[in-house]
C-alpha positions in Angstrom: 138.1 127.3 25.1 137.6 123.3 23.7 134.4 121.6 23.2 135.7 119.7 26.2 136.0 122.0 28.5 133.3 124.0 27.8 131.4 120.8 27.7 133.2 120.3 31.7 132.9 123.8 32.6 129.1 124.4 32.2 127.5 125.7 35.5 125.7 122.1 36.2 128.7 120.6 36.6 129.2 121.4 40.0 131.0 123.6 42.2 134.9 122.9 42.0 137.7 123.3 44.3 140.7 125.0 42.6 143.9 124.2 44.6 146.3 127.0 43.7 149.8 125.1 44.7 151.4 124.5 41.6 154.0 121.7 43.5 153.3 120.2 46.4 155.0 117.2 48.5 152.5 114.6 49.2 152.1 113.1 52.8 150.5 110.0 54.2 150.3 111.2 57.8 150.1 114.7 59.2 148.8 117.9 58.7 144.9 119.3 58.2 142.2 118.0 56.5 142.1 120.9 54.3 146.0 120.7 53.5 145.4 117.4 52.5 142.5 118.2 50.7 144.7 120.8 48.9 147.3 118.3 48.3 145.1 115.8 46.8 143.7 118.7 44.5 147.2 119.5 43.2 148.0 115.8 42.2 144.6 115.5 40.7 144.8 118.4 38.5 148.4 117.7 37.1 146.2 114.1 35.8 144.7 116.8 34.1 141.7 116.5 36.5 139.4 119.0 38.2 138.5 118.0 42.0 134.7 118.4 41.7 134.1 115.6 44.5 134.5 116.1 48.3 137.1 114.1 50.1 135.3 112.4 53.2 137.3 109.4 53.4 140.1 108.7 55.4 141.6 105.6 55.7 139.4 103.6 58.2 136.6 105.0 56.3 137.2 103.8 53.2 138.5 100.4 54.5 135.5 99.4 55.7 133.7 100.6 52.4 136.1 98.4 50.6 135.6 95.7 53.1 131.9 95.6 52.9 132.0 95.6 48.9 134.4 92.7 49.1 131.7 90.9 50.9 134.6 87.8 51.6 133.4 85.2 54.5 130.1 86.0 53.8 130.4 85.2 50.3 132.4 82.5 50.7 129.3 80.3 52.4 127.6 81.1 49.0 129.9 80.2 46.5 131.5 77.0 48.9 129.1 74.4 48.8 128.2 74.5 45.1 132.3 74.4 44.5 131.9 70.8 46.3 130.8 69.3 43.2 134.0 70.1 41.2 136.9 69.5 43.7 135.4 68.5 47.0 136.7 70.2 50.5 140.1 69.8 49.1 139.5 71.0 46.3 137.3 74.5 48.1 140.5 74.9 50.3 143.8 74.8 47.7 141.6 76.3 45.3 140.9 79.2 47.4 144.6 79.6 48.7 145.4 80.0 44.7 143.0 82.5 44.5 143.4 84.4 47.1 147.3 84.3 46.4 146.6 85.3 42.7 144.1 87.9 44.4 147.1 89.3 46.2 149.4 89.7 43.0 146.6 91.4 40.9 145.5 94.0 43.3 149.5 94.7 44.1 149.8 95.6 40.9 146.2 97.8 40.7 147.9 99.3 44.1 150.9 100.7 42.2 149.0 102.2 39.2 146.5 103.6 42.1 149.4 105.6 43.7 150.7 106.8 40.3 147.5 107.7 39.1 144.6 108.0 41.9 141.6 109.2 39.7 138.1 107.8 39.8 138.5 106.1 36.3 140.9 103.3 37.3 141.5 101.2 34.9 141.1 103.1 31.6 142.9 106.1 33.4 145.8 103.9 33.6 145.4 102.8 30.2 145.4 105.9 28.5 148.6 106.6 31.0 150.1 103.2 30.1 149.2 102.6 26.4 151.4 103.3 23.1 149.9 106.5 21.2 148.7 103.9 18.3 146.4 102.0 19.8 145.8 104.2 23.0 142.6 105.9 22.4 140.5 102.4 21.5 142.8 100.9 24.2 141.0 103.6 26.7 137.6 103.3 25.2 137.2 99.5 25.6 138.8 99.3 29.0 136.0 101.9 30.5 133.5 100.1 28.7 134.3 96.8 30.4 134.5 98.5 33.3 131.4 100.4 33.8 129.5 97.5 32.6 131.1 95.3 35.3 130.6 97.4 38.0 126.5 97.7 37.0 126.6 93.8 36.8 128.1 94.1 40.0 125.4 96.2 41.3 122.7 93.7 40.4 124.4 91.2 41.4 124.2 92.2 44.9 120.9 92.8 44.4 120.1 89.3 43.5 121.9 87.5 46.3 120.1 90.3 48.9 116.8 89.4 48.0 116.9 85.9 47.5 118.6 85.7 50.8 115.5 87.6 52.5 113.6 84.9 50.6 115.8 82.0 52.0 115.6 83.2 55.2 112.1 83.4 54.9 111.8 79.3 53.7 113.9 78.6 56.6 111.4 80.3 59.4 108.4 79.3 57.1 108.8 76.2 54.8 105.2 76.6 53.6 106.3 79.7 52.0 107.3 79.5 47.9 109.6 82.3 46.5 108.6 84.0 43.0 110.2 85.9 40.6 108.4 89.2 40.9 108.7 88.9 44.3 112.8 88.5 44.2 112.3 91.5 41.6 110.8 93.6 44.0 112.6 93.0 46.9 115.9 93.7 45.0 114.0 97.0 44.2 113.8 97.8 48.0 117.2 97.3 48.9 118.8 99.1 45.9 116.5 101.9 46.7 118.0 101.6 50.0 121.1 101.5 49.0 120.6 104.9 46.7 119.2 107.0 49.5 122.4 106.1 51.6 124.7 107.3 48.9 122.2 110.2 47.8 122.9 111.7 51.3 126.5 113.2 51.6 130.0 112.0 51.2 130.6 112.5 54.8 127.7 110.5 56.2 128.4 107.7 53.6 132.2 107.6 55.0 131.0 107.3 59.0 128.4 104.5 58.1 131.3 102.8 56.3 133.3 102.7 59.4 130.8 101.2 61.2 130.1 98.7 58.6 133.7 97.5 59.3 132.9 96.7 63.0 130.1 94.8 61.9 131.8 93.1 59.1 134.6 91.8 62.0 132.2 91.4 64.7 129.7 89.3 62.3 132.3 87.1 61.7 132.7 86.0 64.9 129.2 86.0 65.6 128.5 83.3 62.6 132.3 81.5 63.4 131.8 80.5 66.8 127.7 79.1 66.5 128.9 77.6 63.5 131.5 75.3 65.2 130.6 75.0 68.5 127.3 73.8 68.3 128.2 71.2 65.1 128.5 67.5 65.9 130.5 65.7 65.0 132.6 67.6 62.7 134.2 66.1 59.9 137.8 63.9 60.2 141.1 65.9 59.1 141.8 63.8 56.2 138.4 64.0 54.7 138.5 67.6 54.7 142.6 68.3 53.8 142.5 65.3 51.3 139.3 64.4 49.8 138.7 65.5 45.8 135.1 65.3 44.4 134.4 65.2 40.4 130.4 65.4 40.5 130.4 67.7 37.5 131.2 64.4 35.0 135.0 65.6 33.6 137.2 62.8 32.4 139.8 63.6 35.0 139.8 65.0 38.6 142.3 68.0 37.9 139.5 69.2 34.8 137.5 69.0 37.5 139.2 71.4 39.9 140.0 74.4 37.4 136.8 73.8 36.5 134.9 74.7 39.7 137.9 77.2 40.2 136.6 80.6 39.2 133.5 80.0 41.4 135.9 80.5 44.6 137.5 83.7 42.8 133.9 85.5 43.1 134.2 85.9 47.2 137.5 87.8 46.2 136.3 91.0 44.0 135.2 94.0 44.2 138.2 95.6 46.8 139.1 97.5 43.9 136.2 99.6 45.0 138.3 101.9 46.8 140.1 103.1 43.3 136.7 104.7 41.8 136.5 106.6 45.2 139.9 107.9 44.9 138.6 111.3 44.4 136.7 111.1 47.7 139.6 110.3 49.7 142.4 112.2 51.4 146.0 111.3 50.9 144.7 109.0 48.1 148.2 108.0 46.5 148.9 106.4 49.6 145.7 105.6 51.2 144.5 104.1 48.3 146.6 101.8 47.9 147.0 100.7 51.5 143.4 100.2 51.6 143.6 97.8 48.6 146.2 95.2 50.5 144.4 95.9 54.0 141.3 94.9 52.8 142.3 91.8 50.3 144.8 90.1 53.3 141.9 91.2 56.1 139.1 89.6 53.9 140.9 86.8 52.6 141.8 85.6 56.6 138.3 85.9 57.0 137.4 84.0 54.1 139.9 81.3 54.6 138.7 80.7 58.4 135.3 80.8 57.2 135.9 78.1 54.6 137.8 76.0 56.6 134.7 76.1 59.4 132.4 75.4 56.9 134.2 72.3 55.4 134.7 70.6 58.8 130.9 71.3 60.0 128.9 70.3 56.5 128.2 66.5 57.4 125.8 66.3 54.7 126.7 67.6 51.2 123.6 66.1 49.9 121.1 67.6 52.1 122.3 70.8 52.0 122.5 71.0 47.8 119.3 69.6 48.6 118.3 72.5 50.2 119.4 74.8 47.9 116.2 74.7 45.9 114.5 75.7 47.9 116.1 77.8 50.1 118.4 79.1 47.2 121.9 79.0 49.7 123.0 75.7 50.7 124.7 77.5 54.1 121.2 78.2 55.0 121.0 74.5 55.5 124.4 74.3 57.3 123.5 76.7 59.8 120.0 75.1 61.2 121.9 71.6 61.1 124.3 73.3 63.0 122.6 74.6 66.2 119.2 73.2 65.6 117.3 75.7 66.1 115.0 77.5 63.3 115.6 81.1 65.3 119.3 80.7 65.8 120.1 79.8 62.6 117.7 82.7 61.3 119.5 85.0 63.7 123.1 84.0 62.0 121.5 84.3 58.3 120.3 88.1 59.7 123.9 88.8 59.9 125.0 87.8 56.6 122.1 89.6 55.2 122.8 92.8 57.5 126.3 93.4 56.0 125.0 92.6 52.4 123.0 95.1 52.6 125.4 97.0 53.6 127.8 95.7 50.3 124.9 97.1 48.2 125.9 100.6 49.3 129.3 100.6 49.0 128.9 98.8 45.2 126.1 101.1 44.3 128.6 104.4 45.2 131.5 102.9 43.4 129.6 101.9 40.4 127.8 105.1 39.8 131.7 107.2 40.1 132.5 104.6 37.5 129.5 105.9 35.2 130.6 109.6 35.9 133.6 109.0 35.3 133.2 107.7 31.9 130.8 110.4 31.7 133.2 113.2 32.6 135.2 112.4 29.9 132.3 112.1 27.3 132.6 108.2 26.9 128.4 107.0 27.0 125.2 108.2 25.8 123.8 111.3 27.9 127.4 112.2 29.2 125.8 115.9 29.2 123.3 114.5 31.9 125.2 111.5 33.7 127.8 114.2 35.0 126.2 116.4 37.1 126.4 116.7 40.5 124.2 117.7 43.2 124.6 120.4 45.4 126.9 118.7 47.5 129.1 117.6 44.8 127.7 114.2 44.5 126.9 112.3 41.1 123.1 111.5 41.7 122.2 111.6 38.5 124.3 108.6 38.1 123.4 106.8 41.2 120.0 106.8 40.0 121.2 105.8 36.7 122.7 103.3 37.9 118.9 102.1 39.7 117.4 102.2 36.6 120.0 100.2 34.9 119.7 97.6 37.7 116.0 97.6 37.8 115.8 96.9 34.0 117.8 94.6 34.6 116.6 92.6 37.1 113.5 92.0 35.2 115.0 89.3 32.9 114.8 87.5 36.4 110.9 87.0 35.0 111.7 85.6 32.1 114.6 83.6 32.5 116.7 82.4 35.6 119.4 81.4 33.0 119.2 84.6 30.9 120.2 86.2 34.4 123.0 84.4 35.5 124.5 85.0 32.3 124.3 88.8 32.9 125.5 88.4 36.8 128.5 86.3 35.5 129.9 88.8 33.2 131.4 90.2 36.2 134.6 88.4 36.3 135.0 88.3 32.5 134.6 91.8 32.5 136.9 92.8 35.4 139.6 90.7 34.7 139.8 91.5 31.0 140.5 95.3 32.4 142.9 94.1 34.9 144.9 91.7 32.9 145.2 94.8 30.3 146.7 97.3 33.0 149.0 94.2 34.0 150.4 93.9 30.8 151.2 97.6 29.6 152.6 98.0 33.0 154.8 95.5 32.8 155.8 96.4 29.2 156.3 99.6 30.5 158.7 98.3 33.6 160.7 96.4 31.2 161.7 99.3 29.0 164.4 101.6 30.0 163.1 104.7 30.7 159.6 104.1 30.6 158.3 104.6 34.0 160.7 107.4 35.7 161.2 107.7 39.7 159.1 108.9 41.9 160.4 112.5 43.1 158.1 113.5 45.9 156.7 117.5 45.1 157.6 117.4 40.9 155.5 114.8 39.7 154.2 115.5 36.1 151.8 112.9 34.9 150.4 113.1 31.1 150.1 111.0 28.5 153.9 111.6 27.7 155.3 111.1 31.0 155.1 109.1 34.0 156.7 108.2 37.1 156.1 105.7 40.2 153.8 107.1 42.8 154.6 107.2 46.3 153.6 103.5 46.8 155.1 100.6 44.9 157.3 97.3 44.6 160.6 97.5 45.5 162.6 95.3 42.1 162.8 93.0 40.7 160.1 91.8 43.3 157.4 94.3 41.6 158.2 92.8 38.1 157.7 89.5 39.3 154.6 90.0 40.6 153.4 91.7 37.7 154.3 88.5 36.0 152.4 86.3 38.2 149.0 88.8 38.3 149.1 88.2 34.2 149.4 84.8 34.8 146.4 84.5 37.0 144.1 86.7 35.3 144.8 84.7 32.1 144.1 81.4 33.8 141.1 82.8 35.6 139.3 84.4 32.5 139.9 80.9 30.7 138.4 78.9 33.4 135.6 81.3 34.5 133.8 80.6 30.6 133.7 76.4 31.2 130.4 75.3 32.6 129.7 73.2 35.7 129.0 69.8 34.4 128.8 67.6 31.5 127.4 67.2 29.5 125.7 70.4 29.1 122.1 71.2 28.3 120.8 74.7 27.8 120.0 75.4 31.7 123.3 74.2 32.7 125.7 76.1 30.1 128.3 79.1 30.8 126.8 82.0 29.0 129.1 84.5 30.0 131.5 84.0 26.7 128.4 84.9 24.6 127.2 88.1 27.4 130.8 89.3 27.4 131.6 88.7 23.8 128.5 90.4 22.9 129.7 93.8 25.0 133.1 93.4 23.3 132.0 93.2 20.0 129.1 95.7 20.3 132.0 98.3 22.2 134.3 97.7 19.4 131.9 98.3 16.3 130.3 101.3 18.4 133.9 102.5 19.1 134.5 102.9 14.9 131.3 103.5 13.6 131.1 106.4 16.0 133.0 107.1 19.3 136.1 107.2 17.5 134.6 110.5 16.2 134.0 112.3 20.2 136.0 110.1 22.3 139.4 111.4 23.0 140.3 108.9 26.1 140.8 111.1 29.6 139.8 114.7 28.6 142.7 117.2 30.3 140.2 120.0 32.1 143.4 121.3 33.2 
């Protein structure tokens, strides 16, 4: 037996569920749980995987999980009005149609690679799938580090916005009262406690709470939408809202201006890719997967887009409600008492944003902490030996609690420096991207050469480092190469954009420090990666 799979194989790891079918024809619909349990298990293991998790979700489950991670209209009425200042409403609309079109392309893509290869790794799963031999290993290494560390910027992130929220909402029913640091700190404590006890439960419960979260997510909607514009008078002409461009940030030309604020719009539009590092959690996950990936991106991006195009005609004063933003950190808060004036109705609409981000704490908090096991499992970060271990009903706790501790250490630069922690909470879309625009582009090298991805053949599939073929869901051609195309296209412009800052000129509280945060973990992976991972990482170890 290998160090790896003795290192996998220890009796902490977990009790495993050995499917015994050796080929086995994968279905979307039909037959028992347990057969499709079974079925799952048989696709895992010829990854090279051993099923270790328990598959709860289904697809309405894990739809709503992924909705309530993407967190779309709601996050939207953050991001909105401080996108004013570079475009205006015209500039908030278009640039959220590109987005969300570019969006679309990007997790098409992600859904393709999730069908061939639905493991809880994602992206460096693919990679080490995708890669040439040369370069594969480091390829694999780099990808899961960007990764991970998104996905626990992610986590505090939520966090953040939770608890200043609470403390918005709490300036809005009480203007006498001043927000602190340590008392943002220790309310995002409370809900990322919160959200660790819900995902320290079981897999099953986790999945039912999900699917109610995706009633609420819908019915909340509504329940803001309809206040929001009914009760707002007047609302703002057509033409100022479809037509009007606003350079406050100081560029030279109006279009600068627009790209500019651009990647602030792209924010409301990740984290669907959630639903990949539950993979192993979900039955009929080559095809559920990546169904859940386009369900959720066109069902939140409607949302998002109705939301937007609400909120543009009903803010009548930009100034007031930036205005407001210092002290009630979210302009919308603003928007909403102008709205239906009235302190308790526009506290009541807030409590529904806040419900359901809440809720998007949970669903980030379990998706991040598979992401750390993962790269555990496979003997990628300090501690592996501990990280991996599952509870007694097969669920990583160590790593959701890891994961708490990462975001509470985190969270205390908050005490020190407001700056310091925005530059951490931006890495997110550096981070992400860089991992998807990587997939894109070995998929699409692999696309163009003959013989390099190999049908799908439903019952014989043989995935390895040496061979792969399309999983069950994918782009019919040349439509799928396209597209592949475009998402490269849009990542690239998007990671460009998303390291400019806000205005000009810039002064130390205003700059983007996510080029020096994100450059930072790159350089720090790569020197780690040669001076010793290089020596114990071996990408995706095969237990099987």
């Amino acid at each position: 037996m290998s160090k790896e799979e003795e290192f996998l194989d220890r009796p902490w790891a977990g009790p495993t569920t050995t499917a015994t079918a050796t080929s086995v024809t994968l279905t979307a619909n039909g037959g028992s749980s347990r057969s499709k349990s079974l079925d799952d298990d048989a696709y895992l293991q010829r990854l090279g995987k051993k099923p270790r998790l328990n598959r709860s979700f289904g697809f309405m489950s894990i739809l709503g999980f992924s909705c309530s991670a993407l967190l779309s209209w709601e996050g939207v009425l953050v991001t909105s009005v401080p996108a004013l200042l570079n475009g205006g409403p015209a500039g908030v609309i278009y640039g959220f149609l590109i987005n969300w079109a570019g969006t679309i392309s990007v997790y098409t893509v992600l859904a393709e690679l999730a069908s061939i290869a639905p493991t809880t790794g994602g992206q460096y799963h693919w990679v080490a799938i995708l890669a040439p031999e040369s370069c594969r290993n480091f390829l694999v290494y780099i990808t899961a580090w960007l990764t991970t560390i998104a996905w626990q910027a992610m986590g505090v992130s939520c966090g953040y916005l939770t608890a200043t929220l609470i403390q918005g909402i709490v300036v809005l029913a009480n203007p006498s009262y001043t927000p602190t640091a340590w008392q943002t700190v220790l309310l995002l404590w409370a809900v990322m406690l919160f959200a660790v006890v819900i995902n320290s439960t079981t897999s099953r419960a986790l999945a039912r709470v999900e699917g109610l979260v995706l009633i609420l997510h819908l019915a909340g909607f509504f329940g803001v939408l309809i206040p929001l514009v009914y009760f707002t008078e007047p609302h703002n002409d057509p033409q100022m809202v479809f037509t009007t461009f606003i350079n406050e940030g100081g560029w030279s030309t109006q279009a600068l201006s627009f790209f500019v604020g651009f990647p602030t719009l792209a924010s409301s539009l990740i984290g669907a890719d959630c639903a990949v590092h539950m993979s192993e959690e979900i039955q009929s996950a080559a095809v559920v997967v990546p169904r859940a990936l386009m369900y959720t991106v066109f069902i939140n991006g409607s949302l998002a887009f109705a939301m937007i195009i609400a909120l543009m005609f009903c803010l009548t004063d930009l100034e007031a409600a930036l205005g407001a933003s210092q002290t009630m950190f979210y302009p919308f808060l603003h928007v909403f008492y102008a709205a239906v004036g009235s302190t308790t109705g526009a506290c009541l609409m807030a409590g529904v944003v806040l419900v359901l981000a809440i809720a998007s704490s949970v669903s980030l908090y379990a998706s991040a902490s598979r992401m750390l096991w993962s790269f555990s499992r496979d003997r990628g970060l300090p501690f592996s030996q501990y990280l991996v271990r599952l509870s007694s009903n097969n669920l990583p706790v160590v790593a959701i609690l890891a994961t708490l501790t990462i975001t509470m250490v985190l969270s205390l630069i908050a005490l020190g420096s407001a700056v310091a922690l925005s530059a951490i909470l931006s890495l997110v879309i550096a981070a992400l991207y860089s991992s998807y625009l990587l997939v894109c582009v070995l998929l699409l090298w692999r696309r163009v050469t003959p013989g390099g991805i190999q049908p799908h053949i439903s019952g014989s599939d043989i995935i390895d480092l040496g061979y792969l073929s399309w999983g069950q869901w994918r782009i019919p051609e040349p439509f799928g190469t396209i597209n592949n195309v475009v998402a490269i296209l849009y990542s690239i412009v998007l990671l460009f954009w998303s390291f400019w800052p806000q205005t000009t000129p810039t002064t130390v509280e205003t700059a983007n420090w996510s080029i020096l945060v994100f450059g930072g973990v790159v350089i720090f992976s790569v020197v780690w990666y040669f001076v010793r991972a290089r020596h114990f990482f071996k990408g995706p170890i095969k237990e099987v």
